[in-house]
C-alpha positions as CSV (number, residue, x, y, z in Angstrom):
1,X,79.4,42.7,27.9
2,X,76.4,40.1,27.2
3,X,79.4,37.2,27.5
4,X,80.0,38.5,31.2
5,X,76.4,39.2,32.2
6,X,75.4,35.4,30.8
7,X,78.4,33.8,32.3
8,X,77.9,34.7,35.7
9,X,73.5,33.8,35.4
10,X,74.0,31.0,33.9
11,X,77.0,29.7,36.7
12,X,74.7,30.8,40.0
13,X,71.5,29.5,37.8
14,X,73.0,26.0,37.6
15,X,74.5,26.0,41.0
16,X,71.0,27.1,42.6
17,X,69.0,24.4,40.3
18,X,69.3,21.0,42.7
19,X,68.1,23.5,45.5
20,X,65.1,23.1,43.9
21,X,64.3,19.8,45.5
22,X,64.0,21.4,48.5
23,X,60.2,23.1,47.5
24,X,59.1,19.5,47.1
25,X,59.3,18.9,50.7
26,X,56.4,21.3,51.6
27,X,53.8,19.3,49.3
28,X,53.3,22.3,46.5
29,X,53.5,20.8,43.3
30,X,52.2,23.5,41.3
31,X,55.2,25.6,43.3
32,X,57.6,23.1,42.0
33,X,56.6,23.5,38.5
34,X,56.9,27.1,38.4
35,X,60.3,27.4,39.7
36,X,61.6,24.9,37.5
37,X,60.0,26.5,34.4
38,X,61.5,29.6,35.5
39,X,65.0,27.9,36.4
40,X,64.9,26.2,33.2
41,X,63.7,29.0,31.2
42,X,66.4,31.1,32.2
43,X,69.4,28.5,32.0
44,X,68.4,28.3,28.1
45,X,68.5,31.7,27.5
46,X,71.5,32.5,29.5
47,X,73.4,29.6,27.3
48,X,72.4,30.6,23.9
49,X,73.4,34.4,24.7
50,X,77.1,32.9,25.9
51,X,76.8,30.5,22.6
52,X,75.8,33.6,20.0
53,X,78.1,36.3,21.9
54,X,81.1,34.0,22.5
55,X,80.6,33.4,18.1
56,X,80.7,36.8,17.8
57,X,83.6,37.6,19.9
58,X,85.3,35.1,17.5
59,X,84.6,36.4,14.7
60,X,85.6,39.7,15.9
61,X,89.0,38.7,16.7
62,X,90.0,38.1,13.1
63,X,89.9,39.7,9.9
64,X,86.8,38.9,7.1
65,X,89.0,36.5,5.1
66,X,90.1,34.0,8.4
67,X,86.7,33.9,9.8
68,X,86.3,30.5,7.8
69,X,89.3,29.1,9.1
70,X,88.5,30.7,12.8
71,X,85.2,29.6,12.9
72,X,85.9,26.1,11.8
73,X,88.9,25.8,14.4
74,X,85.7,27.7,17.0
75,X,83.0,24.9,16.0
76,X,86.0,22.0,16.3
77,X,86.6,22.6,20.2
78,X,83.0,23.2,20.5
79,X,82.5,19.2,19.2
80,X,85.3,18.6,21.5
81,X,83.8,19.7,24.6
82,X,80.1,18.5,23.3
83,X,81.9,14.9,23.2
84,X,83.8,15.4,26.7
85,X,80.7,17.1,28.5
86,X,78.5,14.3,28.5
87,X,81.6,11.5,28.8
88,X,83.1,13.9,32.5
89,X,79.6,15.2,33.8
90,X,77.9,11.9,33.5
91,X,80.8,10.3,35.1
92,X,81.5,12.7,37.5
93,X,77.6,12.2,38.4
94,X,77.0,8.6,39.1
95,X,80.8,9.3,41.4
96,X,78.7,11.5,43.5
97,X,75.5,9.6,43.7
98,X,77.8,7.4,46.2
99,X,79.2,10.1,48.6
100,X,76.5,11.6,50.9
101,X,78.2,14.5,52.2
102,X,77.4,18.2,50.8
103,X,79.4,19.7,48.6
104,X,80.4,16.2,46.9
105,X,76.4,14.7,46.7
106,X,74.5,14.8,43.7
107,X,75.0,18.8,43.5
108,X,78.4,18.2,42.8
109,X,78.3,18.0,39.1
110,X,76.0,21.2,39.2
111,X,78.6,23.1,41.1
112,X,81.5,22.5,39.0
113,X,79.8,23.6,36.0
114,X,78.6,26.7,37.6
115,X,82.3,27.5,38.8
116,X,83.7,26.4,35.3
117,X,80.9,28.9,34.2
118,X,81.9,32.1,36.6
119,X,85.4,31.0,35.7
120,X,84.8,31.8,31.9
121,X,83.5,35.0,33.1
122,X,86.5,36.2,35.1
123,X,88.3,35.2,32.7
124,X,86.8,37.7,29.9
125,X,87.8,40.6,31.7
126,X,91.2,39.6,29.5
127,X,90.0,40.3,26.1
128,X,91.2,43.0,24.7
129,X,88.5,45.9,24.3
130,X,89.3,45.8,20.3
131,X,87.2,42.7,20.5
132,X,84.5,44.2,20.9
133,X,84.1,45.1,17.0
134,X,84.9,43.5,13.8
135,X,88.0,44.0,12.5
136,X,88.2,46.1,9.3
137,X,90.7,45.7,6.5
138,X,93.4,48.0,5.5
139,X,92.8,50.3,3.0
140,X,94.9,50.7,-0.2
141,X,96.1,53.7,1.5
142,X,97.7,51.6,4.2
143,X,99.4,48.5,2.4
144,X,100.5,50.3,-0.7
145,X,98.5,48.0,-3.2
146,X,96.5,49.3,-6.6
147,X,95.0,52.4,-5.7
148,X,93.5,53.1,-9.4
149,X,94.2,52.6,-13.1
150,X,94.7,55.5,-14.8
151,X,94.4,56.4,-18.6
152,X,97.1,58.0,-20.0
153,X,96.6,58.7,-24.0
154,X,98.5,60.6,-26.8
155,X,98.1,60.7,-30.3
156,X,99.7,57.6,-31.3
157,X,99.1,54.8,-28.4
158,X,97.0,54.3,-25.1
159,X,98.8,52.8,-22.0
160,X,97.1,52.2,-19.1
161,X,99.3,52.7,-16.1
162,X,98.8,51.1,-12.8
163,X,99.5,54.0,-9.8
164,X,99.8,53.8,-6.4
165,X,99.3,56.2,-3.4
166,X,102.6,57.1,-3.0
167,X,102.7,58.2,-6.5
168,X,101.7,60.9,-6.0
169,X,102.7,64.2,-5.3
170,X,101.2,67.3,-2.6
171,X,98.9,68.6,-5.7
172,X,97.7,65.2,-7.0
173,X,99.8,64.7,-10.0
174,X,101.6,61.7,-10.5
175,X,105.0,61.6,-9.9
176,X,107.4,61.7,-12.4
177,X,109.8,58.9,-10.8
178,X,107.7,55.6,-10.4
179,X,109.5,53.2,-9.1
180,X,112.9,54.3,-9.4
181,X,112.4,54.3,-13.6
182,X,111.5,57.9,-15.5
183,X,107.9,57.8,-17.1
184,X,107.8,58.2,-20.4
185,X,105.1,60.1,-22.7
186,X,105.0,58.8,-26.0
């Protein structure tokens, strides 16, 4: 699944990117550059393929007339957390600035959204397979609504009667008891 796949990149991408400093101790600019062009370039294409595929796997999850509803409740937590990222990373950022130890220096921030990130991942191993294609209305067949409109006519009058699946019978022909009344041919 591209979620997966994307989740996991994008998690080690992040937690690799401070190492980059690193290459600027051995005085190779142009070695520096590259890498983070690559490390970048990757990040962005590793978020928008969680962004598109985690969209899709929501609208997958419900049928054609909730995906307005489903989306908007989607793109609401999606402000959420694009109000709350900023507020906790930057936060959490300028905490570590002041610690000088490893795992709680600058790469702090970087490795909590990398585990957050691999986190997500695991975590999709939950979904239900079904989620993997859209959901398809019932049929007619299935809830018992209108199947067709039929034209029944005589000599004196034209009704139209409304007939469902179950009205019928092994050879096709309406049944004669619809709805617990006897039909009537005028």
């Amino acid at each position: 699944m591209v979620y997966k796949m994307a989740a996991y990149s994008f998690g080690v991408m992040i937690m690799w990117l401070p190492m980059i400093s690193v290459i600027s101790q051995f005085d190779l600019p142009f070695l520096s550059e590259v890498v983070i062009c690559i490390s970048l370039s990757i990040l962005t294409v590793t978020g928008q393929w969680i962004l598109i595929s985690l969209f899709v796997l929501i609208n997958n999850s419900c049928y054609t007339p909730d995906r307005g509803v489903v989306n908007g409740i989607g793109q609401s937590f999606a402000s959420f957390a694009r109000f709350l990222g900023p507020y906790s990373g930057g936060t959490m950022f300028a905490w570590s600035e002041t610690n000088k130890f490893w795992p709680l220096n600058y790469h702090f921030v970087f490795l909590v959204i990398g585990i957050i990130s691999i986190f997500n991942g695991i975590i999709s191993y939950t979904l239900p397979n079904s989620i993997q294609k859209s959901k398809k209305q019932e049929t007619s067949e299935q809830n018992n609504e209108v199947e067709s409109i039929e034209l029944i006519s005589s000599k004196q009058s034209t009704v139209y009667a409304i007939v469902k699946s179950n009205d019928y019978d092994d050879n096709d022909n309406i049944k004669d008891n619809i709805d617990g009344e006897q039909k009537n041919t005028v």
